[in-house]
C-alpha positions in Angstrom: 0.0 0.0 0.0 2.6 2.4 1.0 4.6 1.8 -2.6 1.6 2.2 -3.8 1.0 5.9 -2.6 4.4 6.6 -3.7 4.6 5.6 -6.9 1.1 7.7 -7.3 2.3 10.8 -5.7 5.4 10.6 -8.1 3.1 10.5 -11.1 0.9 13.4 -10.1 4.2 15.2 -9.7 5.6 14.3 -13.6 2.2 15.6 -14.7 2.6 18.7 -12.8 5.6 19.5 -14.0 4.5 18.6 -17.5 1.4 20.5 -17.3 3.6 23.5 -16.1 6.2 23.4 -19.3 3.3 23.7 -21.4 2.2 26.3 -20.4 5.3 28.0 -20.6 5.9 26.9 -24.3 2.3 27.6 -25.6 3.1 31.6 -24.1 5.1 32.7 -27.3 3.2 30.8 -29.4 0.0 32.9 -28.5 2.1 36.1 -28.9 2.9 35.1 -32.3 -0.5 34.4 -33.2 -0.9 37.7 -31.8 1.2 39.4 -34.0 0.0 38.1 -37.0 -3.6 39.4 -36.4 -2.1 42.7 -35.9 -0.7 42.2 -38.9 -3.6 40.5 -40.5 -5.7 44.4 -39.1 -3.6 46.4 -40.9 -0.8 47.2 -38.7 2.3 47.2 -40.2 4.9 49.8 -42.8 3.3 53.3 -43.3 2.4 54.4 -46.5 6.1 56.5 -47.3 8.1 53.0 -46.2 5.4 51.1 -48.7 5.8 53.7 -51.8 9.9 53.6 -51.5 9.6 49.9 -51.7 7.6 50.6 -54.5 9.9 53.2 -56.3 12.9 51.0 -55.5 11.6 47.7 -57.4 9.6 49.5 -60.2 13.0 51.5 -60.9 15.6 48.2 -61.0 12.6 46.7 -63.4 12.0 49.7 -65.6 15.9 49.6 -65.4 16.7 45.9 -66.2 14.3 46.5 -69.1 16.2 49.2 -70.4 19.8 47.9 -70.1 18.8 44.5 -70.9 17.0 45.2 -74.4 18.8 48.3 -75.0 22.3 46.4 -75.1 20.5 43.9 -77.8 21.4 41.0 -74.8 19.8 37.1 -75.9 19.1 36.7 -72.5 16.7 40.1 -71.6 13.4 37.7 -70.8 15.2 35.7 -68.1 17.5 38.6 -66.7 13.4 41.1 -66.4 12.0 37.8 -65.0 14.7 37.4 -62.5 15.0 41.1 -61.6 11.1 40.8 -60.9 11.3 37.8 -58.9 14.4 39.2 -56.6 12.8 42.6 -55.6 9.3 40.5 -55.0 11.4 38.9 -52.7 12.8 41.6 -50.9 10.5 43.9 -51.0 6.9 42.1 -50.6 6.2 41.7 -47.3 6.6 46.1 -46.9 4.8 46.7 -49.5 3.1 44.0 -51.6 5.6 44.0 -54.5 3.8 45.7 -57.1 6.5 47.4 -59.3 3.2 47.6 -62.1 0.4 50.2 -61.8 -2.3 47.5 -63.6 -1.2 44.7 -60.6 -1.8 48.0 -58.5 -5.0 48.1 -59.9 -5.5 44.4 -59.7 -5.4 44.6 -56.0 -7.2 47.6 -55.6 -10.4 45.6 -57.3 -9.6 43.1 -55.3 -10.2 45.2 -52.5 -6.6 44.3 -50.8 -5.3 48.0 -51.2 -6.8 51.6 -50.4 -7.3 54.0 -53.6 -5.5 56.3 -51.2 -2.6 54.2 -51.2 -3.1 52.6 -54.7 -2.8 56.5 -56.0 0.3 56.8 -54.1 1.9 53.7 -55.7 0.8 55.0 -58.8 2.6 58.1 -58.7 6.3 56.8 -57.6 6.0 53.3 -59.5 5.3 56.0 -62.6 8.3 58.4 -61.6 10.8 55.4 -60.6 9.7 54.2 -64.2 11.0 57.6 -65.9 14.1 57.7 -63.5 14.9 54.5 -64.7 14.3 55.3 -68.2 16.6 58.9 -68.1 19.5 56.8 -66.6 19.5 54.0 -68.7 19.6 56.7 -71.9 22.5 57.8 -70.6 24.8 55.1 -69.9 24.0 52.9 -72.7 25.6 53.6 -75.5 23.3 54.8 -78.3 25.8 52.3 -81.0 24.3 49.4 -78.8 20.7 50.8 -78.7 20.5 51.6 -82.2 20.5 47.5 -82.9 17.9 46.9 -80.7 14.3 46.9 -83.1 11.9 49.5 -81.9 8.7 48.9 -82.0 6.6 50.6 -85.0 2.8 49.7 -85.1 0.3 50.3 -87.1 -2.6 48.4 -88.6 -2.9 44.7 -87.8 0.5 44.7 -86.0 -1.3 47.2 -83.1 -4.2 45.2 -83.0 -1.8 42.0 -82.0 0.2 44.2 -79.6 -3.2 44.7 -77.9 -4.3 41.7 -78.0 -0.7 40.3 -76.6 -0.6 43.4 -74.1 -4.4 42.5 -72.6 -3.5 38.4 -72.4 0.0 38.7 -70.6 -1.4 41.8 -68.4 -4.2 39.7 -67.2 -2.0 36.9 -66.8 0.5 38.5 -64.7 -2.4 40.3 -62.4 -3.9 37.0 -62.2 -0.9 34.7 -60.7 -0.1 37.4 -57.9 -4.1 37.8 -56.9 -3.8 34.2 -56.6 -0.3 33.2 -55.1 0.5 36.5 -53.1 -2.9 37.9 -51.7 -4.9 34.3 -51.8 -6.1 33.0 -48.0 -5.3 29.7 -49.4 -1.5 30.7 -49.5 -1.1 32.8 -46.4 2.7 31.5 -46.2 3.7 30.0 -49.7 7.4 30.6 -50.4 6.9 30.6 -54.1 4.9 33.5 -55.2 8.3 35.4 -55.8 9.0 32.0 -58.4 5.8 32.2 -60.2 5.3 35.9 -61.0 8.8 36.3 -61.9 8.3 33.6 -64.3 4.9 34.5 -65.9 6.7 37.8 -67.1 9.4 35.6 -68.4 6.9 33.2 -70.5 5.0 36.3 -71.6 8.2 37.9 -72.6 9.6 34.7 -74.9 5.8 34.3 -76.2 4.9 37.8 -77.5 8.0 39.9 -77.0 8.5 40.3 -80.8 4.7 41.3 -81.1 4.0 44.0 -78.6 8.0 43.7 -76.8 6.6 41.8 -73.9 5.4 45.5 -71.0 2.5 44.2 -69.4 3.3 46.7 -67.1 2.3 50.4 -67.9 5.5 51.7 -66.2 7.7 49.5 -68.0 5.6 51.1 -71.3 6.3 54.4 -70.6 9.9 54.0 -69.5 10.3 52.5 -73.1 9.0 55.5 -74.6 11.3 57.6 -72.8 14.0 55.3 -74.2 12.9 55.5 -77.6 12.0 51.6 -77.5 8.4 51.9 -78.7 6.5 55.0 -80.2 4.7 57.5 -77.5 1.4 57.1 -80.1 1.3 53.6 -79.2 1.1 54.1 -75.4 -2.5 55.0 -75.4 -3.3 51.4 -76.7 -1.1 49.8 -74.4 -2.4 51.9 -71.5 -5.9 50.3 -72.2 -5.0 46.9 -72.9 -3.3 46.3 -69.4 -5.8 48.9 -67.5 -8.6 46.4 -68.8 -6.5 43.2 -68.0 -5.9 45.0 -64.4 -9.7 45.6 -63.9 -10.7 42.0 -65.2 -8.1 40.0 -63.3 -9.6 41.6 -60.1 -13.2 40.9 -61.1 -12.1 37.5 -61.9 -10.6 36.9 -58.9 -13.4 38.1 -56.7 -15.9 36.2 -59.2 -14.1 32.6 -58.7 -13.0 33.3 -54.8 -16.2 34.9 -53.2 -15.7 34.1 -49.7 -11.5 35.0 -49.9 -12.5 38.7 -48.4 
């Protein structure tokens, strides 16, 4: 009898002391899950710390562009995929990783993004473009740029660079509503992989027919850089505004309760 009061005051002990270590680990577990519904409220980089993010990888893009296809390089889709993909990377949790005023827009219809804010990455995704753009004209040398093909449309050939600009617009909005802002990928490590390579596929499929923008930044810093005519921007302009506005209504469309 008096083993067996022992041996049960020695278990009740173990379970104490068991019960007391869990409760101790499960403490900064709750403050993590804390955190993330701060997070998950809004709390998080102000609006100046989100638009320099912005500036920063819209201006390496815009730049990458430039350099890439303005030195004639063979290997410009993979080098603008990459560059994409790296500043996604290092810059999306801050800010999203836009670097593109139509994936701006995406979001914004997706209602992930304030027009406040979406205005505000607008403006310095825009002006980092056209930085990009001024420096690139003036460290490339213009023997280099002059073998590079700029893009003269008219006709049928603007009517395919629409069509190609609307397709790959809509295609690029569409992965990063899907794989970056998606409830059902709240800690993926590949969105970074996947958008950087849907501008690389878009790039080798239809960069000969509309030079492979999707990205109205990207368009204008290639007008700056005498790449593509200014006449033509206006069609680019509404080909990736639409594909912006319908890859949002899609999403919403075929992910009702992902608020």
């Amino acid at each position: 009898m008096g083993a067996g009061v022992d041996d049960t005051t020695s278990v009740e002990a173990i379970v104490g002391v068991i019960d007391m270590t869990t409760s101790e680990l499960s403490a900064p577990v709750a403050g993590a899950a804390h955190n993330r519904s701060l997070t998950g409220t809004g709390i998080g980089p102000n609006v100046w710390v989100k638009c320099t993010v912005e500036a920063i990888g819209t201006f390496f893009l815009v730049f990458t562009v430039g350099a890439a296809v303005g030195s004639a390089s063979s290997f410009a889709p993979l080098g603008i995929g990459a560059v994409r993909m790296v500043m996604i990377y290092a810059g999306g949790h801050l800010s999203g990783g836009h670097y593109n005023p139509a994936v701006t827009l995406a979001v914004l219809v997706r209602r992930r993004i304030s027009l406040r804010e979406a205005v505000g990455y607008w403006l310095v995704q825009l002006g980092a473009g056209l930085l990009a753009a001024v420096l690139v004209r003036e460290i490339i040398d213009p023997a280099l740029g002059a073998t590079g093909a700029r893009m003269m449309l008219s006709g049928r050939g603007l009517g395919a660079a629409f069509v190609a600009e609307l397709l790959f617009t809509f295609a690029l909005c569409y992965v990063v509503l899907n794989v970056a802002t998606s409830k059902s990928h709240p800690d993926n490590s590949f969105y970074g992989l996947a958008i950087g390579f849907t501008v690389v596929a878009g790039a080798v499929a239809v960069g000969t027919i509309s030079g492979g923008a999707f990205n109205p930044a990207v368009t204008l810093g290639a007008a700056v850089m005498d790449m593509c005519a200014w006449p033509t921007l206006l069609v680019y302009r509404v080909a990736q505004v639409l594909a912006g506005i319908a890859a949002g209504v899609t999403f919403l469309v075929m992910n009702p309760n992902d608020k």
